[in-house]
TIMAR-418687 format. One line per field, with one value per atom (N, C-alpha, C): residue number from 1; x negated, y, z; atom name; residue in three letters. Coordinates in steps of 0.2 Angstrom, whole numbers. Example, Ala and Ser with C-alpha at 12.3 -4.5 7.8 and 13.67 -1.06 7.14 Angstrom:
<lumpas>
num <- (1;1;1;2;2;2)
xx <- (-66;-62;-66;-64;-68;-64)
yy <- (-28;-22;-16;-11;-5;0)
zz <- (39;39;39;35;36;39)
atomo <- (N;CA;C;N;CA;C)
residuo <- (ALA;ALA;ALA;SER;SER;SER)
</lumpas>
This chain:
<lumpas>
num <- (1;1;1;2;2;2;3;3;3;4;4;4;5;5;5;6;6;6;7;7;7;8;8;8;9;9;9;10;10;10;11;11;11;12;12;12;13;13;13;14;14;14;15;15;15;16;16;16;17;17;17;18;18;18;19;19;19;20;20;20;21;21;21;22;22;22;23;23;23;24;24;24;25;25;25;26;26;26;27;27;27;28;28;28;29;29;29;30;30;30;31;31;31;32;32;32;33;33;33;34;34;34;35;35;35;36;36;36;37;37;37;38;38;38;39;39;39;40;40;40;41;41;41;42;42;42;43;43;43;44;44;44;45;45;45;46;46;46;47;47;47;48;48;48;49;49;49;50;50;50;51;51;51;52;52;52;53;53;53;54;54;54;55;55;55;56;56;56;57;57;57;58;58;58;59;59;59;60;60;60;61;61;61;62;62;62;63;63;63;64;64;64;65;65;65;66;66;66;67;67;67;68;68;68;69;69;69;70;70;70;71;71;71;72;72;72;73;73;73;74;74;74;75;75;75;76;76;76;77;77;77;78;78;78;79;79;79;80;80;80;81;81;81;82;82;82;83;83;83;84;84;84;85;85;85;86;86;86;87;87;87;88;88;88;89;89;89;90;90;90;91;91;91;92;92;92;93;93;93;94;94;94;95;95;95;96;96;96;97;97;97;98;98;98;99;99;99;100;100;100;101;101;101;102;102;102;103;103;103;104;104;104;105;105;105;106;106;106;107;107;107;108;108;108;109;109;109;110;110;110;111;111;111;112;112;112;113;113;113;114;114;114;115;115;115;116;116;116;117;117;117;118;118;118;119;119;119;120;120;120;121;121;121;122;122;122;123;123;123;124;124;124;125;125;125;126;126;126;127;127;127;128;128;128;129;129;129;130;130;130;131;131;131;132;132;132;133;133;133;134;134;134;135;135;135;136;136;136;137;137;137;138;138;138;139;139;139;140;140;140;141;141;141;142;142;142;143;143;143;144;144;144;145;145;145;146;146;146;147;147;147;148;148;148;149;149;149;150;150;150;151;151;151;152;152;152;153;153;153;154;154;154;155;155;155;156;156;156;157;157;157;158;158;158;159;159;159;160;160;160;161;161;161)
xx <- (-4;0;-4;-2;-7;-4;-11;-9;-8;-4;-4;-8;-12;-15;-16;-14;-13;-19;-25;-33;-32;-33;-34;-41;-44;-51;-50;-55;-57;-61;-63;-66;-62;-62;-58;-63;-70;-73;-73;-69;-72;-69;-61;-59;-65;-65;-70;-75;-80;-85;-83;-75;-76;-73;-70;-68;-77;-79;-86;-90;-90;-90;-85;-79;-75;-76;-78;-81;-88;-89;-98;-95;-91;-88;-85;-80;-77;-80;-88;-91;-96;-95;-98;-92;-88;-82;-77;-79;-77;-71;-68;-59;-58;-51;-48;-46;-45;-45;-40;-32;-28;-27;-25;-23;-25;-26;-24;-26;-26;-27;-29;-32;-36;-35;-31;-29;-34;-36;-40;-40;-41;-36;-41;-46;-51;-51;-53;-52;-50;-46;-46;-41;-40;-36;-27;-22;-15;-13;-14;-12;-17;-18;-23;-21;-28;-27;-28;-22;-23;-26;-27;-32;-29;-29;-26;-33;-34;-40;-39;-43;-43;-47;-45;-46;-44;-39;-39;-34;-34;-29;-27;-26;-23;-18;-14;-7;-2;-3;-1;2;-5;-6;2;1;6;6;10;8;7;7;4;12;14;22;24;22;23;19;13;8;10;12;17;20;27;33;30;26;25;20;18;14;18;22;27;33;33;37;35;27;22;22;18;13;19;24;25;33;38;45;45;41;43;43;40;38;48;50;54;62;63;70;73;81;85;88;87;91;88;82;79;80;82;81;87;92;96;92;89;87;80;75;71;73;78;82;81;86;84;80;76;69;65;67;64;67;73;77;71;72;68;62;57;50;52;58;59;56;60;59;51;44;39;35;40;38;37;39;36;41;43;47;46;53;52;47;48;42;34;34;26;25;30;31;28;32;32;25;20;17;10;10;6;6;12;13;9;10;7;1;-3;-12;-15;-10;-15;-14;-19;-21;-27;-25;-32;-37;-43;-49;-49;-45;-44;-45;-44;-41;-38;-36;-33;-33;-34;-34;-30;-25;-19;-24;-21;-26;-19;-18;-17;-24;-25;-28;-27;-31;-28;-37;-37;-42;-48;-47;-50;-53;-59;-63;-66;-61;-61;-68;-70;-77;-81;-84;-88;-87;-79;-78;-77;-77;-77;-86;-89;-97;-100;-97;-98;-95;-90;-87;-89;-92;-95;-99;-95;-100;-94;-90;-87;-81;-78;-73;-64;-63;-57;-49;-43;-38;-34;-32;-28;-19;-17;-8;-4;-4;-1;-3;1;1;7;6;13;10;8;4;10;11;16;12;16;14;10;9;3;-3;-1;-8;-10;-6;-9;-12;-10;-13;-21;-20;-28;-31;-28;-36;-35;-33;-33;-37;-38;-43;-49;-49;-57;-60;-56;-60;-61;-58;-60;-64;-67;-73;-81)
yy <- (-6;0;6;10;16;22;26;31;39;41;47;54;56;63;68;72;79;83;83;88;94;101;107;108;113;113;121;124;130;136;132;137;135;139;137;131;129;125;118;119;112;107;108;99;100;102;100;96;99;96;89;87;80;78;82;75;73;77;72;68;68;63;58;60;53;49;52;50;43;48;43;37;36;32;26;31;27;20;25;21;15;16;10;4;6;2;4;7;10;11;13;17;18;18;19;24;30;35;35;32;33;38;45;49;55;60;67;75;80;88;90;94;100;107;112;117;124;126;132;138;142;151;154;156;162;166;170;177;183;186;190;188;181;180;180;181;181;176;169;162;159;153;145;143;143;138;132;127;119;117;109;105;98;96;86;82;78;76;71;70;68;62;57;51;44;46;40;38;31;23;22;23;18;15;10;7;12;14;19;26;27;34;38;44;49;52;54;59;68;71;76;80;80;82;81;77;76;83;83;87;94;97;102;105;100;101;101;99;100;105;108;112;119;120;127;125;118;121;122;119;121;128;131;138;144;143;148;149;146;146;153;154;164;168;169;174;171;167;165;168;167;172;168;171;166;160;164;160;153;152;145;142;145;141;135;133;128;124;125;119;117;120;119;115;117;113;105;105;97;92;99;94;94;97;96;89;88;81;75;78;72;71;75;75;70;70;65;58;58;48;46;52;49;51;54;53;62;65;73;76;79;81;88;90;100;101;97;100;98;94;95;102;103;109;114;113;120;122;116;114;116;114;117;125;127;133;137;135;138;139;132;133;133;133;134;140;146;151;155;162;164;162;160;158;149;149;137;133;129;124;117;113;108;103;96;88;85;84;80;73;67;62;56;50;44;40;37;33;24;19;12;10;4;2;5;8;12;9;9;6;12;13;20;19;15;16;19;17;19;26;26;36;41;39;40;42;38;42;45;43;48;57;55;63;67;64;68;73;81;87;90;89;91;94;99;101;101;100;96;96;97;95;90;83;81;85;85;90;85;79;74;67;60;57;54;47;44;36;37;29;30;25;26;31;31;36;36;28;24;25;23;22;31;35;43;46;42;46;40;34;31;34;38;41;47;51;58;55;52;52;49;45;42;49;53;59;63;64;67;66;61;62;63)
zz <- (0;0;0;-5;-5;1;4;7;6;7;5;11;9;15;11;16;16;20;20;23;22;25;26;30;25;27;27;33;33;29;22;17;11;6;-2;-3;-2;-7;-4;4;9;5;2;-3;-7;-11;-16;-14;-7;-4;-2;3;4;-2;-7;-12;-17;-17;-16;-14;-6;-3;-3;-5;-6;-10;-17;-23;-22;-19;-17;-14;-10;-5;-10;-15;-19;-23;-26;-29;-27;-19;-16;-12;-15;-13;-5;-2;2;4;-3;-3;-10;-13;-19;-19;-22;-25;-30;-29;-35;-37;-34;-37;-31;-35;-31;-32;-29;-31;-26;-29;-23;-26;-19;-20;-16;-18;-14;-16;-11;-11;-9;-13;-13;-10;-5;-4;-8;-7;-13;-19;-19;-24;-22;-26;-25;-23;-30;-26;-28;-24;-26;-31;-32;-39;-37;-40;-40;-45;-45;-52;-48;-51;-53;-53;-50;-51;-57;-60;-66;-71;-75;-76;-71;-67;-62;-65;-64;-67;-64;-56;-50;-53;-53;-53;-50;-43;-42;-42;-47;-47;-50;-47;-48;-54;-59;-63;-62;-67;-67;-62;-65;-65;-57;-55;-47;-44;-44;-43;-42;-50;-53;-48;-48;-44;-38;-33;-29;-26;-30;-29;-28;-36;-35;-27;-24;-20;-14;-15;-8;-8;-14;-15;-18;-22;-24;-25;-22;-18;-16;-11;-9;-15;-19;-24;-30;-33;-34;-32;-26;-24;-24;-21;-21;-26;-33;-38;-39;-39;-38;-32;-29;-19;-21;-24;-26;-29;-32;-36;-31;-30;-24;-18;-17;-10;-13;-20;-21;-22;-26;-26;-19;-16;-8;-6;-7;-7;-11;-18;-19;-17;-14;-12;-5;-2;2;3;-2;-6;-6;-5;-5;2;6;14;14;10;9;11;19;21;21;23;24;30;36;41;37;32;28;24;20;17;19;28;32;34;36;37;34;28;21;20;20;19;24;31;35;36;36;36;29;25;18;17;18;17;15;13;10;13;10;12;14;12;14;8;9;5;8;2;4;-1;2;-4;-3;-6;-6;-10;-7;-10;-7;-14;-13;-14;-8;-7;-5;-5;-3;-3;1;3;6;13;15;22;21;27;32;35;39;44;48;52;46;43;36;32;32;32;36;41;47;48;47;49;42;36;30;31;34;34;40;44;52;50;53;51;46;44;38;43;43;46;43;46;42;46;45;48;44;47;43;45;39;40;40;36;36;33;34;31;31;25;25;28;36;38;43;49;54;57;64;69;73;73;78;75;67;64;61;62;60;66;72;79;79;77;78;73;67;61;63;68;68;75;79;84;82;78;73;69;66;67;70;77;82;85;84;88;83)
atomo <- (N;CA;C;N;CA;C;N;CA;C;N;CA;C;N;CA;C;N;CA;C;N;CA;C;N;CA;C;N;CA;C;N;CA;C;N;CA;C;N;CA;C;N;CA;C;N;CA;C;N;CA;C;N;CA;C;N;CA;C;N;CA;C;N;CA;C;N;CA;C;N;CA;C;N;CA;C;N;CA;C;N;CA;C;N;CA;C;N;CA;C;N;CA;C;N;CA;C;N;CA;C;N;CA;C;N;CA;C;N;CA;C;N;CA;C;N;CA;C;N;CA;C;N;CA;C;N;CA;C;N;CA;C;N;CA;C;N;CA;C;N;CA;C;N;CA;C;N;CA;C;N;CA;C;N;CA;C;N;CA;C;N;CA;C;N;CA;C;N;CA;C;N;CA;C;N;CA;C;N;CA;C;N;CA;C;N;CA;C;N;CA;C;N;CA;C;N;CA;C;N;CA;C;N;CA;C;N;CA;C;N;CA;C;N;CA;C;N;CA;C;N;CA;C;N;CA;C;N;CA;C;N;CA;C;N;CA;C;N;CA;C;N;CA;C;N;CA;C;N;CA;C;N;CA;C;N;CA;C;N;CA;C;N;CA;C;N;CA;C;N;CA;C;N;CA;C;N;CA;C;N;CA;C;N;CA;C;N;CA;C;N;CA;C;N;CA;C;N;CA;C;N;CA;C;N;CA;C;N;CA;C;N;CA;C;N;CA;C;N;CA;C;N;CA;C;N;CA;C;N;CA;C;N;CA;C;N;CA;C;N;CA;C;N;CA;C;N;CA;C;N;CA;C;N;CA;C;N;CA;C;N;CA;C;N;CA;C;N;CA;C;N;CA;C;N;CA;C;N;CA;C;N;CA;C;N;CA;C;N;CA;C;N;CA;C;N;CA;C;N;CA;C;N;CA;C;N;CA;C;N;CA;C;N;CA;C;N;CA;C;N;CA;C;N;CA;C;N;CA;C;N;CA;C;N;CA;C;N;CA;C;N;CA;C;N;CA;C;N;CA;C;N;CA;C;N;CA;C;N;CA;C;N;CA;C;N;CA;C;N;CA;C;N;CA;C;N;CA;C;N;CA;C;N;CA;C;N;CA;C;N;CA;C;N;CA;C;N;CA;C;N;CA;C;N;CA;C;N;CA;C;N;CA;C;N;CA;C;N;CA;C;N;CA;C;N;CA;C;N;CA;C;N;CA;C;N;CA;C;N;CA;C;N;CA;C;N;CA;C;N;CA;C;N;CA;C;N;CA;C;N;CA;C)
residuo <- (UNK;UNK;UNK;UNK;UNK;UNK;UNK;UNK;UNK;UNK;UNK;UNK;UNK;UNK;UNK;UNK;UNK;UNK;UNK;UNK;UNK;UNK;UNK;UNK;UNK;UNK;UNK;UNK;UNK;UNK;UNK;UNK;UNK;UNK;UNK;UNK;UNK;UNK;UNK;UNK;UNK;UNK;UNK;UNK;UNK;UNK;UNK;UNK;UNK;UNK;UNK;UNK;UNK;UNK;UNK;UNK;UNK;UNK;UNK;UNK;UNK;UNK;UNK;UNK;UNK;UNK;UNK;UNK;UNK;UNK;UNK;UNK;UNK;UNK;UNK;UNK;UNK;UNK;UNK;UNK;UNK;UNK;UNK;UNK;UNK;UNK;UNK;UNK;UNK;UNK;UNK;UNK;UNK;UNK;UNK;UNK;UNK;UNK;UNK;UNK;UNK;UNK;UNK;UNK;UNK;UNK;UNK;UNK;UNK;UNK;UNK;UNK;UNK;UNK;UNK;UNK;UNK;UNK;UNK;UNK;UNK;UNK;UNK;UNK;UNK;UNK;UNK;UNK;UNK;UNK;UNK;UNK;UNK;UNK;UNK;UNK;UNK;UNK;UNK;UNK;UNK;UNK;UNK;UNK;UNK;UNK;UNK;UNK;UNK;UNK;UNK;UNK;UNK;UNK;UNK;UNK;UNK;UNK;UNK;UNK;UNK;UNK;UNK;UNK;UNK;UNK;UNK;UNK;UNK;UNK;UNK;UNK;UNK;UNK;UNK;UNK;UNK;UNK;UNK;UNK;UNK;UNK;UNK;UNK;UNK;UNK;UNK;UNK;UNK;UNK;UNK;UNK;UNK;UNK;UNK;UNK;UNK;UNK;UNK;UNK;UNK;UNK;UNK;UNK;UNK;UNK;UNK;UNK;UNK;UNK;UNK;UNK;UNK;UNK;UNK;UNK;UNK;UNK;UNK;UNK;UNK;UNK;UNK;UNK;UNK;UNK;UNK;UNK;UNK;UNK;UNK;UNK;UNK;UNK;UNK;UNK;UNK;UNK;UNK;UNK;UNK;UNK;UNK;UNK;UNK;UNK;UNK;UNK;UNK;UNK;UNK;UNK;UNK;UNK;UNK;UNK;UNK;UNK;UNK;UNK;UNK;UNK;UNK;UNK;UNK;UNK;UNK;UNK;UNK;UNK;UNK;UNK;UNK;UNK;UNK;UNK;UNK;UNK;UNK;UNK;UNK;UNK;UNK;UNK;UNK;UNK;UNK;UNK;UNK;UNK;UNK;UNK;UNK;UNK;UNK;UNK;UNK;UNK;UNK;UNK;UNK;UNK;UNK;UNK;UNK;UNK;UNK;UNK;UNK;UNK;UNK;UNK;UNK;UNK;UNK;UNK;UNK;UNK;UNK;UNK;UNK;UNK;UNK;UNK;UNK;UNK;UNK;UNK;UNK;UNK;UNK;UNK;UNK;UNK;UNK;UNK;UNK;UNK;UNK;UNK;UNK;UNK;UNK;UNK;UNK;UNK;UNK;UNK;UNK;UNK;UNK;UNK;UNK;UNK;UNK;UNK;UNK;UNK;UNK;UNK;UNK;UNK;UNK;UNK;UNK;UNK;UNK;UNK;UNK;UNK;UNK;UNK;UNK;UNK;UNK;UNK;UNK;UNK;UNK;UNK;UNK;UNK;UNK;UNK;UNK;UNK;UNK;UNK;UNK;UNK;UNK;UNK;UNK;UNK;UNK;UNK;UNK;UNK;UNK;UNK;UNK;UNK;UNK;UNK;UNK;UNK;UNK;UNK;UNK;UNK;UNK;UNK;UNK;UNK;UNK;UNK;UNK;UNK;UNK;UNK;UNK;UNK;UNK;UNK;UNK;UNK;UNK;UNK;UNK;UNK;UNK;UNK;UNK;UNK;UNK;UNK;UNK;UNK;UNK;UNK;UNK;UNK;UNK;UNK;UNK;UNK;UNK;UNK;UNK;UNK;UNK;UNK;UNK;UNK;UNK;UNK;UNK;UNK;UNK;UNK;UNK;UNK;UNK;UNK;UNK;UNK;UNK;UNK;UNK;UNK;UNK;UNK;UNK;UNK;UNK;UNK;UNK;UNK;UNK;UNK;UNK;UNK;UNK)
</lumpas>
């Protein structure tokens, strides 16, 4: 089962940095990298720019269109106004069906700001002791995941330390 996370990082560059690290990990077998995006909001700039990561075949993997629609109802719903807020509401509905609830929304909206970034990443086969000591040093919050409640509190405390 693949998992779905949500990282916010304290500089725009920080996804980039651990989705490189993830990368290296990938390629030593470590963890699968079906699918994902990294969003980051420069100082100075109006909105973040997103990006897709790209070339990935997971069985899983999400299309781009997912990413899209999920992005405009993360980052750019304020700017919009009422007249979309109906349609928005539903696809907030649909974004249900893969664990992407209004308190993630809220969530995202809130810590990702100017100067941040963020790695939305589907993942599967993750030998967490092993990235766990790969990522140590890198600053990071996870926002969310789609693991239970047990298993999001044991990898939010394997980072914590």
């Amino acid at each position: 089962m693949a998992t779905l996370t949500a990282l916010k990082f304290p500089t725009a560059e920080g996804a980039d940095y651990m989705l490189s690290t993830l990368q290296d990990l990938q390629k030593q077998q470590l963890i699968t990298i079906e699918d994902g995006a990294v969003v980051s909001w420069s100082i100075g700039a109006k909105k973040p720019k997103t990006r897709q990561l790209a070339n990935l075949t997971g069985a899983g993997a999400l299309n781009g269109a997912f990413w899209g629609m999920l992005f405009g109802l993360l980052f750019f719903v304020p700017f919009f106004g009422l007249a979309v807020g109906a349609a928005m509401g539903a696809l907030a509905g649909h974004f249900a069906d893969y664990g992407i609830d209004d308190n993630f929304i809220k969530q995202v909206r809130d810590k990702v700001t100017v100067g941040t970034s963020a790695l939305f990443l589907l993942t599967s086969g993750a030998v967490l002791d092993k990235i766990v000591e790969a990522v140590k040093g890198q600053q990071f919050e996870i926002i969310q995941t789609n693991l239970s409640k047990e298993q999001e509190d044991q990898l939010r405390e394997a980072f914590a330390e």
